[in-house]
N, C-alpha and C positions, 0 to 999 in steps of 0.2 A: 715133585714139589710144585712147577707149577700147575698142575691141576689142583691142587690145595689154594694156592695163591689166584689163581682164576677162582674157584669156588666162592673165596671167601670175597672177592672185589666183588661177585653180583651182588651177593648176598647182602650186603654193607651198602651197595648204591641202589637195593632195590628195597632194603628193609622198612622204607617208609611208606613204601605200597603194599606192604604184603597185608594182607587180609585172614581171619583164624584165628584158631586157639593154637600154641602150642600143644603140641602131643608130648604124650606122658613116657617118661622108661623110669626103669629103676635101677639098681644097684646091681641088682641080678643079670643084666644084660650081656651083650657083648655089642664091640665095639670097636672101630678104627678111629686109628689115633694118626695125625698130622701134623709135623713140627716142622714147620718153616724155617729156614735161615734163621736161628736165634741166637744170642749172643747172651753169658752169662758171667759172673765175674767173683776169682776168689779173694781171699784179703790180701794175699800176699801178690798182689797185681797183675796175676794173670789170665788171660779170659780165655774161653773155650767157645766155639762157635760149632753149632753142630744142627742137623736135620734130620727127621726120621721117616717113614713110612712103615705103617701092622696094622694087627690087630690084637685084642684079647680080649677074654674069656674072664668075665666075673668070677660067678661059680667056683670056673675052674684052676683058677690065678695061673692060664697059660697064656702067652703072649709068642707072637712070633714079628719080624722086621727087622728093616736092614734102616741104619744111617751112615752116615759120618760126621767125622768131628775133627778139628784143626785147636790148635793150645796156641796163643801169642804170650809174649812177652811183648808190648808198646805194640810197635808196627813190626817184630819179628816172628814168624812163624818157628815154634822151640815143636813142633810134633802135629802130626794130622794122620788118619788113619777110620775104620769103618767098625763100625757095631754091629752087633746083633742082639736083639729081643731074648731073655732064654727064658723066662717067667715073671707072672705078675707078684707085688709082694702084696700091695695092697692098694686098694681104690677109696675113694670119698665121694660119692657123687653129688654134684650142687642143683643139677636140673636138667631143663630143655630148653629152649628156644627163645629165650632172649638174653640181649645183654643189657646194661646200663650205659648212657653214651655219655661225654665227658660230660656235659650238662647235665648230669643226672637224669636225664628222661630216657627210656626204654624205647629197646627198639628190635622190634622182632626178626626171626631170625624161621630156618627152617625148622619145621616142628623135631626134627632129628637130629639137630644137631647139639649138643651136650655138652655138659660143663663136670670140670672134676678134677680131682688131682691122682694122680697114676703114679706111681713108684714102681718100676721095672726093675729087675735085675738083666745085667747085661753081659756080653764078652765081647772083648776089644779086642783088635791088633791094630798095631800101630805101623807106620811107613818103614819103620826099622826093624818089621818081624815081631816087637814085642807084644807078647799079651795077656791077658789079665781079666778080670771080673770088677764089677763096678756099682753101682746103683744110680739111677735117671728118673729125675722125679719131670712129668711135664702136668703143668697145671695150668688148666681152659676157665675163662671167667664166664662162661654160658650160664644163664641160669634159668630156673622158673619164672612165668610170668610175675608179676607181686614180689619175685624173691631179689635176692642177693646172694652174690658168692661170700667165704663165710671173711669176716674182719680181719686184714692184716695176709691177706693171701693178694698175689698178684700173678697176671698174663706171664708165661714163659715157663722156663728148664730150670732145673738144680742140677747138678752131678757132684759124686764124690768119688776119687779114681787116684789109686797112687797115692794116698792122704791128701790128696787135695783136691778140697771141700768149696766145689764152684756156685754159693748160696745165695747169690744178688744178682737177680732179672736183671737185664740190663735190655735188650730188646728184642723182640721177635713173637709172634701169634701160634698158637696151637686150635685142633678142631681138636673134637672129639666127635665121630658120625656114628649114630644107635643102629646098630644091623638087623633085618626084620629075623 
């Protein structure tokens, strides 16, 4: 994770220098995925904080990677325990190498690095032994140069595990890197 978190501090304080076109991938690709410390939150108040490190396979909607993930209630930890990647369900992809900065104006990025939303399926256990199967949605606001990511989607995780359905970003950055 910090190599994700390194990556993404140059990238961001050197974005105003960089020079180029964005480079192209498609949907067809394959790809590493990077979910930083991210924090997401269900209705019924509880938040889930979790990280990941893979990859996967368009095409092939195979994925492999490990995270973990911690469940609060307020400031009390009710569960924490580790993931794993078992397959992709489905991808979206928004582009390549840039974002939009809060001022609206673009700001380029490496031509490989991607935007998208990734739905995994996973298997869990938990610090008590239990475990289980889940769904992890991580979505990257990267886009095309000219583009946008699509309306109403925002940076961060979803999960839904246990019936409960962790569907409001609260905070935390994901990459997505196009593999050659």
């Amino acid at each position: 994770m910090r190599r994700f978190a390194l990556m993404l501090a140059l990238a961001l304080s050197a974005a105003a220098f960089l020079v180029g076109s964005a480079g192209s991938a498609h949907s067809r690709s394959s790809f590493q995925v990077f979910v930083e410390e991210t924090t997401s939150a269900a209705r019924n108040g509880l938040t889930l904080v979790s990280a990941l490190e893979g990859t996967y396979n368009v095409v092939g909607k195979s994925a492999s990677g490990d995270g973990t993930y911690e469940v609060w209630a307020g400031s009390t930890e009710v569960d924490h325990g580790t993931f794993t990647l078992t397959r992709l369900i489905t991808f979206q992809f928004y582009g390549c190498g840039e974002v939009t900065g809060e001022d609206g104006t673009p700001i380029e990025l490496p031509p490989d690095w991607c935007g998208g939303r990734a739905l995994f399926a996973i298997h869990y256990t938990s610090s008590t032994g239990q475990q289980g199967t889940a769904q992890y949605e991580v979505n990257c606001q990267i886009h095309d140069p000219g583009g946008q990511a699509p309306p109403g989607t925002s940076e961060g995780v979803k999960a839904n595990a246990r019936g409960v359905n962790f569907n409001k970003h609260v905070t935390g950055d994901n990459l997505l890197v196009k593999l050659p």
